[in-house]
C-alpha positions in Angstrom: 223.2 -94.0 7.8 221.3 -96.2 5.8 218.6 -95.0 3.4 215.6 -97.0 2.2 216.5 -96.3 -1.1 220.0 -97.9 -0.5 218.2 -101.0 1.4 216.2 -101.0 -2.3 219.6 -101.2 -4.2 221.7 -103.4 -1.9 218.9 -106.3 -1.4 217.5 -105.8 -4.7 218.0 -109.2 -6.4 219.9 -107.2 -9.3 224.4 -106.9 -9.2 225.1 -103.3 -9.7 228.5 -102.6 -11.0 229.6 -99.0 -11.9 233.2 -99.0 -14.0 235.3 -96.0 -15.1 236.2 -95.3 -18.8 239.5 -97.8 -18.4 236.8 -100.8 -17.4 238.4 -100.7 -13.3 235.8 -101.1 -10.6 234.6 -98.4 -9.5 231.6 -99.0 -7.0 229.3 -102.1 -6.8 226.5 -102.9 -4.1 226.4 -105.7 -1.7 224.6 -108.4 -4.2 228.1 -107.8 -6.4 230.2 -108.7 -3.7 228.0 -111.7 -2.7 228.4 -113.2 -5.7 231.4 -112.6 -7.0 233.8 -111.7 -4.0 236.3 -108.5 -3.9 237.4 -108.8 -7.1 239.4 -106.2 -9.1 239.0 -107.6 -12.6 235.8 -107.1 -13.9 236.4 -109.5 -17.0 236.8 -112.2 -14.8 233.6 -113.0 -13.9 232.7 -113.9 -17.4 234.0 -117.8 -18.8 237.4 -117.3 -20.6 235.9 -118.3 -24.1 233.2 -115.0 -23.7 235.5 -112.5 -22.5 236.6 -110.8 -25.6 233.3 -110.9 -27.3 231.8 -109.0 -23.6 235.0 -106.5 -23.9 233.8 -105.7 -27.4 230.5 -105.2 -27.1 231.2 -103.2 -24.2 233.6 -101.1 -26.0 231.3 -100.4 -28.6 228.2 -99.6 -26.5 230.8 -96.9 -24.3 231.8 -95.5 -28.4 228.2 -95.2 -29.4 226.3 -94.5 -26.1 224.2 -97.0 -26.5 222.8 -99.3 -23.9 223.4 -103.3 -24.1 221.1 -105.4 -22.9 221.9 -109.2 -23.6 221.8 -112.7 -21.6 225.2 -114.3 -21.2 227.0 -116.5 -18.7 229.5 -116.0 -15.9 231.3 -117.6 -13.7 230.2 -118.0 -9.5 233.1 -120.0 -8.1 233.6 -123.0 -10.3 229.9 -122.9 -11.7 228.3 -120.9 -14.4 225.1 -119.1 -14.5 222.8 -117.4 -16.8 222.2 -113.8 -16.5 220.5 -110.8 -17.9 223.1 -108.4 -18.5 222.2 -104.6 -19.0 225.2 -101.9 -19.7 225.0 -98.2 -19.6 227.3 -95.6 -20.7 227.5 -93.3 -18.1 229.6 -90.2 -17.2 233.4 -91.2 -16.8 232.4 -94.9 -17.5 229.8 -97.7 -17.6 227.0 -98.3 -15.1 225.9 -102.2 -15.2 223.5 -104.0 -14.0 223.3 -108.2 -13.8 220.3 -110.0 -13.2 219.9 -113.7 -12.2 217.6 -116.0 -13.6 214.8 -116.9 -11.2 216.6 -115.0 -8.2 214.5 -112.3 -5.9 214.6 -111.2 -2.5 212.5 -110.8 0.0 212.7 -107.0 -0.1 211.9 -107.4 -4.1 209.1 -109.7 -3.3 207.2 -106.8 -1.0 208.1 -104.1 -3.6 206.4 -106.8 -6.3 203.8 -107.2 -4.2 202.5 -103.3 -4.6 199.9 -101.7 -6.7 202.4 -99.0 -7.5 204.8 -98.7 -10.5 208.6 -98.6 -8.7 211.5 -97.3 -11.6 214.9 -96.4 -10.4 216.7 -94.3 -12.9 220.0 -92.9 -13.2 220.5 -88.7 -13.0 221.3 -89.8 -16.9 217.4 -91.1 -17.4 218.7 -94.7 -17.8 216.7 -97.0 -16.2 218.3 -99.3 -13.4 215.2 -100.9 -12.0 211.4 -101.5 -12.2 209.2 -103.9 -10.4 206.3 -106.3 -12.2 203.7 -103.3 -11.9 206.0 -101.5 -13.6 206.2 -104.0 -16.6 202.6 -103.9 -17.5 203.2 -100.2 -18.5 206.6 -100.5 -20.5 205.7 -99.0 -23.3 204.7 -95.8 -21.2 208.4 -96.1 -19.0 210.3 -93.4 -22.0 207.9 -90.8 -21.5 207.3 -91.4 -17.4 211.2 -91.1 -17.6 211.1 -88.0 -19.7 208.5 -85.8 -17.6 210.4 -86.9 -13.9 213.4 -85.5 -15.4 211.5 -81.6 -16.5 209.8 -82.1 -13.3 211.1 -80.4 -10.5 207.7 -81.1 -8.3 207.8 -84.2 -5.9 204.5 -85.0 -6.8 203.0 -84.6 -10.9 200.3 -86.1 -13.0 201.0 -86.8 -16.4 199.1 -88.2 -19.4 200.5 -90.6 -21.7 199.3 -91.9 -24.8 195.7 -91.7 -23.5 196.2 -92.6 -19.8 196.3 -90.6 -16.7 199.8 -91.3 -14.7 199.5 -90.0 -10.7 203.8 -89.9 -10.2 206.0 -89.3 -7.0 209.4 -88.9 -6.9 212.4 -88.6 -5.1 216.1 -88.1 -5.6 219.1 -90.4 -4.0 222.7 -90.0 -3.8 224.5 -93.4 -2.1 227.0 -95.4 -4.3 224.7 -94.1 -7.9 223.2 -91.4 -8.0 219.3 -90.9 -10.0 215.8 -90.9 -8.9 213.1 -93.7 -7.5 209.5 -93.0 -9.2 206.3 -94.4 -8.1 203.8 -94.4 -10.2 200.2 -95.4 -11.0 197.3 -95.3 -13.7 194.6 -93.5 -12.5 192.7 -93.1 -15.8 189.6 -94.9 -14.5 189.6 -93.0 -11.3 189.6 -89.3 -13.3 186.8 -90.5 -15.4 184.7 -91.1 -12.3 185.6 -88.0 -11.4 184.4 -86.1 -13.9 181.2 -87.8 -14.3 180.5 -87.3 -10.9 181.2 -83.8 -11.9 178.9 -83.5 -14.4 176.8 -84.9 -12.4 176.4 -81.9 -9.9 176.4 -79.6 -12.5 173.4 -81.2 -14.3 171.7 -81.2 -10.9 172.3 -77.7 -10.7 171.2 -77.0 -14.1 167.6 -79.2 -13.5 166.6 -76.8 -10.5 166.6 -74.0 -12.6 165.2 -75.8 -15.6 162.0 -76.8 -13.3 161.5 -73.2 -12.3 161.4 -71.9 -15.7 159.7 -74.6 -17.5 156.7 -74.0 -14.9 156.5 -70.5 -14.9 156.7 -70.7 -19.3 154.1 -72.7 -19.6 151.2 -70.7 -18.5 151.0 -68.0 -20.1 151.8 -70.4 -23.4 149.1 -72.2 -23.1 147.0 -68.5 -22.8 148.4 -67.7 -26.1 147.7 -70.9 -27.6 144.2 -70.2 -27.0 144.3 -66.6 -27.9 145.4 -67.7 -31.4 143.4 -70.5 -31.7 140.5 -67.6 -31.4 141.9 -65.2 -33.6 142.4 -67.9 -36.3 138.7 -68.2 -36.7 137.9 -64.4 -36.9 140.6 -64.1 -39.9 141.2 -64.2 -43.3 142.9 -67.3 -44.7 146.2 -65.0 -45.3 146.0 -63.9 -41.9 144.5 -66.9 -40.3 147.7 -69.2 -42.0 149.7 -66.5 -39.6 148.0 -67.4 -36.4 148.2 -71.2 -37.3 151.5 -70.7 -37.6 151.6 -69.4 -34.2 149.5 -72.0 -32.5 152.4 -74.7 -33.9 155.4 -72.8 -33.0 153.3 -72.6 -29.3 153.3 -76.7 -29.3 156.8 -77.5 -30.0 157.8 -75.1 -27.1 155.4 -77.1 -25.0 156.9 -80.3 -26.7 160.6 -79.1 -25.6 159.3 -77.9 -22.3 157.7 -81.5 -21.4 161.3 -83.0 -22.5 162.8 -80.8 -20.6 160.4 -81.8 -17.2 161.6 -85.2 -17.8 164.8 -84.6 -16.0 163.3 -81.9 -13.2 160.3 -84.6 -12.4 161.4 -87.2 -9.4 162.6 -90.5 -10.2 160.1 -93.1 -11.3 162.7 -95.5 -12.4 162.3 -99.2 -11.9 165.4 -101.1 -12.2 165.3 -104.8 -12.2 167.9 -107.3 -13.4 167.2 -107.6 -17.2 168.8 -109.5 -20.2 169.3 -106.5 -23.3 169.4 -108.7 -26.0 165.6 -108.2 -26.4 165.5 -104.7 -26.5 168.4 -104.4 -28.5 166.0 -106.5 -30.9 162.7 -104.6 -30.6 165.0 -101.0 -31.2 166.2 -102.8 -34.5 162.8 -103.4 -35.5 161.9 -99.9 -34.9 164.8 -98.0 -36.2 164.6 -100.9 -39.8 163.3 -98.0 -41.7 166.1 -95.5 -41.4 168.7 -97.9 -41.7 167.5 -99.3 -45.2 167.2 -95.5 -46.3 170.4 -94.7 -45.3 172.0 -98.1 -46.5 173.3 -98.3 -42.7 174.7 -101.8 -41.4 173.5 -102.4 -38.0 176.0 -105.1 -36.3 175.1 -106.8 -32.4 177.7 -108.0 -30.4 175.8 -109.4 -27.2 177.0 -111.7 -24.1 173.6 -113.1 -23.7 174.8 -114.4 -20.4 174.6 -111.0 -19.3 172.1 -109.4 -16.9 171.8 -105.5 -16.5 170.1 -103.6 -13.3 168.0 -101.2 -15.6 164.4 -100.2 -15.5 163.6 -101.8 -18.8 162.1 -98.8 -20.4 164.5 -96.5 -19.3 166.9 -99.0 -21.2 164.8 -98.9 -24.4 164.8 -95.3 -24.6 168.0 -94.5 -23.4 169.5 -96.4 -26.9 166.7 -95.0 -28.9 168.2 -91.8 -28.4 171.9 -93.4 -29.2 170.9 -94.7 -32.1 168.7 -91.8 -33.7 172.2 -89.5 -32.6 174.3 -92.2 -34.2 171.6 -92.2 -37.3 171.7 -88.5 -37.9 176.0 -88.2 -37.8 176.4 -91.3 -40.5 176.3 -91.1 -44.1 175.4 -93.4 -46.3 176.9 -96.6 -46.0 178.3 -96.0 -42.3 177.4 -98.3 -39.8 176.5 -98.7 -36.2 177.7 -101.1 -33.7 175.8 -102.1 -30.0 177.9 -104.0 -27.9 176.4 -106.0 -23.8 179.2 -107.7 -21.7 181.0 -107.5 -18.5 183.7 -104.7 -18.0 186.8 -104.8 -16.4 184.9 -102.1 -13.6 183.8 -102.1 -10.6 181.1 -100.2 -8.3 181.5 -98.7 -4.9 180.3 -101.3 -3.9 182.8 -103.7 -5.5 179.9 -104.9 -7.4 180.8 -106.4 -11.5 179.6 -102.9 -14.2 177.9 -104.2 -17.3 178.4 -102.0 -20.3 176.7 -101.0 -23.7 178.3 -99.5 -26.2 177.1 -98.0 -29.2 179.2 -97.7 -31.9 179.5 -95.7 -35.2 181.9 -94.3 -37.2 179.9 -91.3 -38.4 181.4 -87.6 -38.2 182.5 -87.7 -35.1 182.5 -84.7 -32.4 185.0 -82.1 -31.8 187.3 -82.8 -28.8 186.7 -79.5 -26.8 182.8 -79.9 -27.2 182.5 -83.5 -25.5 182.0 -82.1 -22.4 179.6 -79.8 -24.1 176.7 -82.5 -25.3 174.9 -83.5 -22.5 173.9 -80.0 -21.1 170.3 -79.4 -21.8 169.6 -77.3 -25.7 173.1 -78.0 -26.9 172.8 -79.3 -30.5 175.0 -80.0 -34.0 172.0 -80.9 -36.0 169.9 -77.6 -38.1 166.8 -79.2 -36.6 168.1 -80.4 -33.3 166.5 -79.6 -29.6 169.3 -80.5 -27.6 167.6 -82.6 -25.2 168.2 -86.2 -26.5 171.7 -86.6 -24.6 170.3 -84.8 -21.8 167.6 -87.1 -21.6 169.6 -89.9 -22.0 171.7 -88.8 -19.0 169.3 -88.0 -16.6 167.7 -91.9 -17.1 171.3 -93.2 -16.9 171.5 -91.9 -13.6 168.2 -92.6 -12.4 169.2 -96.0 -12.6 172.5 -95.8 -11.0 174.6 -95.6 -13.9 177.4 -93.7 -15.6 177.8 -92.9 -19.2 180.9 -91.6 -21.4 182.1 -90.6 -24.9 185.3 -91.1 -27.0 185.3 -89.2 -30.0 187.3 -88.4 -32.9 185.6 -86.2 -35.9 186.0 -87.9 -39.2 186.3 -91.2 -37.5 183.0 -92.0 -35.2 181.7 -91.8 -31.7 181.5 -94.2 -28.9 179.2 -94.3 -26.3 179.3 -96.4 -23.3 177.0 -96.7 -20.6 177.8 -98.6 -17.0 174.8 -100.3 -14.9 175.4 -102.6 -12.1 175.5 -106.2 -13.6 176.1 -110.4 -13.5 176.1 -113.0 -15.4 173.1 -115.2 -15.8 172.6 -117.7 -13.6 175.4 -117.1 -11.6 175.1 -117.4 -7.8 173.3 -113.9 -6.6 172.3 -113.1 -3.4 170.3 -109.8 -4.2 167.0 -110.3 -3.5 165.6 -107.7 -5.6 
């Protein structure tokens, strides 16, 4: 019987050869035989002139276990042809596979044609065969190739160099023996997920915030008064104290209010909006702090760009940013604020804009980015711990997602996604 996986080798546009340690024929699949005949003399599809040099090379790649991978010619009936020649030293001989220039199949075509990684490896980890997906993430193949062969599951995720793989596999045993691995990067997908994770947890968290923050602040505001009283019955010594206590009473009611902000209903506004002015007025606003602090403020803005934001949402949501992105620099830091197009898509299939604000201040520990946007959680000695929360309770009012790379010592990057276009492109919203 016929596999699928022998369907893949045998009309796979690749000639797969398998010799023993004396260089004899040992197995080869039907694209061999196609092209070359039944043939016992492996050497003799190669033009006379080329055969020693191919016998040494071979030789020395079976000594040194070392694959060989060059492009050479041979002979197919009386013409020749250039190919891509791959050799590897297997057990008790050579494995080889021969690829013709500009030659596919129509088997290779529909595997090509996937959104899937394909790789076909040997039971050594040498790779036989991968398709174009596949080729966009070579530099990823060694480890992909490494994990599937610790793996024992039919199904693994694996990350790699920053991405997220999603990886199937599955053994086969026809003429060679190995593995077929499918494969795909899903690192955009498990960032959705987890923002639409922290999502219902924040949701969670503002229930219980509302509940509180009501009940708190009446018998606050009794006490403000209470002291207010007391303050002109006392001595200065003693009236100082109760002054003291009627200011300590307003910045509770001052993190209470912020707080609110993310319980209240939504009163967001979002319209299609061009960021560059913002981005403008913020700099006039934050001038002061950046002189102080000898910070370089740099703008990289498509100005093409349009962003479904409610515009003072927007203003304060990179106030906030900023101010964080302030506080972490030293002197002489800087901040960067970038407004384009990403490479993302909505649910709806709809083009994300993005705005990224850049510095390269302290940075924030790995195991506490997940850590910043819940609501009183702070680094700075003066801190609330509501800016972030703020931040990302507006970015969802208007339909948006936010995230954070970090590394401490090096900076912090935050990027926010809104629904987007370009200016003056052809838009058939009609709000």
């Amino acid at each position: 019987m016929i596999t699928t996986i022998g369907n893949l080798i045998d009309l796979s546009s690749d000639i797969l050869v398998e010799l023993d340690n004396n260089f004899n024929i040992k197995l080869c699949n039907a694209k061999f035989k196609d092209y070359f005949g039944d043939i016992t003399n492996f050497f003799s599809i190669f033009p006379l002139a080329y055969r020693e040099v191919i016998l040494r090379l071979i030789e020395n790649a079976q000594k040194t276990l070392t694959p060989l991978n060059i492009r050479i010619p041979i002979l197919r009936g009386e013409k020749q042809e250039i190919v891509y020649m791959k050799v590897f030293p297997v057990e008790k001989g050579l494995f080889i596979s021969i690829r013709p220039q500009k030659s596919s199949s129509i088997s290779e075509d529909i595997i090509n044609s996937i959104d899937y990684g394909v790789i076909l490896i040997s039971k050594e980890g040498n790779l036989i065969y991968n398709n174009n997906y596949a080729k966009n993430y070579e530099e990823y193949w060694n480890e992909l190739i490494k994990e599937s062969l610790k793996q024992q599951d039919r199904n693994f995720e694996v990350n790699v160099k920053g991405k997220t793989f999603e990886v199937f596999q599955k053994e086969f045993e026809r003429k060679i023996s190995g593995k077929i691995l499918l494969f795909r990067d899903i690192t955009q997908i498990k960032r959705m997920h987890d923002l639409m994770s922290l999502v219902d947890r924040l949701s969670s968290v503002g229930l219980i915030a509302a509940s509180l923050a009501h009940e708190i602040k009446n018998p606050l505001t009794s006490i403000k008064v209470l002291s207010q009283v007391l303050a002109n019955d006392l001595s200065n010594d003693k009236k100082e104290i109760a002054l003291r206590i009627s200011r300590q009473i307003d910045r509770v009611n001052e993190l209470i209010s912020k707080l609110l902000i993310y319980t209240k209903p939504s009163k967001s506004k979002p319209v299609y909006v061009n960021p560059t002015e913002i981005i403008n007025e913020l700099e006039g606003i934050i001038y002061g702090q950046l002189i102080s602090k000898k910070i370089r403020l740099y703008k990289d803005i498509d100005t093409n760009v349009e962003i479904f934001v409610d515009p003072k949402d927007l203003h304060q949501i990179l106030l906030n940013l900023v101010l964080n992105s302030i506080d972490a620099l030293s002197e002489g830091g800087y901040i960067k604020i970038e407004a384009g197009i990403s490479g993302i898509v909505s649910t709806e299939l709809e083009p994300l804009a993005y705005i990224k604000v850049i510095d390269n201040g302290c940075g924030i520990p790995r195991e506490k980015l997940k850590e910043i946007f819940y609501p009183f959680y702070t680094t700075k000695k003066s801190g609330t711990g509501l800016g972030l929360f703020v931040v990302h309770k507006l970015v969802k009012d208007n339909g948006g997602m936010i995230e954070v790379e970090s590394e401490v010592g090096q900076g912090t990057t935050f990027t926010i996604y809104f629904k987007g276009r370009v200016k003056n492109a052809k838009n058939n919203d009609s709000r």
